[in-house]
C-alpha positions, 0 to 999 in steps of 0.5 A: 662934478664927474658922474663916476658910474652907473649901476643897474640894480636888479628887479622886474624893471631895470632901475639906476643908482647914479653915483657923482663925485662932487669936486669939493665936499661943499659941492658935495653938500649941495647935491645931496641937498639936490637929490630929488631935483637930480633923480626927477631931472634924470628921469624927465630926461631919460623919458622913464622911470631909470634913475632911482638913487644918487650916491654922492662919492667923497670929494676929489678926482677919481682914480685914474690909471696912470698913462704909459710913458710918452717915451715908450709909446715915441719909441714904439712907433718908430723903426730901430735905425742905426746909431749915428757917430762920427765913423758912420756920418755923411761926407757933409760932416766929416769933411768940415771936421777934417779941415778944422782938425788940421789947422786947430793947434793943440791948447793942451800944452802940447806944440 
């Protein structure tokens, strides 16, 4: 169960309707049987008189909105750097690259 908000009504004194959505209408079921228990255990806890009404939402999860690609948040974060190729790389790999250029033979067909 997720409490899904509380709103104040309005009057002389500032009293709550708390509003649950149960995970399945089964459990539903049972908080609307519970409602009183809910209301005086709020209040109790509460150490007034704040919780007036429990509204029991259809089952399932609350709309969430949905999170921004992780792509973008990694992009975002990190500072725009050249794109690294072959004409740009370090000597480290292109002095490996050299040697095995020149003594791989040709394998298409060509001699």
């Amino acid at each position: 169960m997720q409490p899904a908000k509380a709103s104040p009504r309005s009057g002389r004194r500032r009293r709550w309707s708390l509003n649950l959505r149960p995970e399945s209408p089964a459990y539903g079921t049972h908080l609307r049987l519970l409602t009183a228990r809910i209301i005086d255990a709020a209040n109790q806890r509460a150490g007034r008189s704040v919780v007036r009404k429990v509204r029991v939402l259809p089952a399932g999860a609350a709309a969430v909105p949905a999170p921004e690609p992780a792509a973008d948040r990694w992009a975002e974060s990190q500072p725009a750097s050249p794109v690294k190729t072959r004409e740009n790389a370090s000597a480290g790999y292109r002095r490996p690259l050299e040697v095995l250029l020149a003594t791989s033979t040709p394998t298409n067909g060509e001699s």
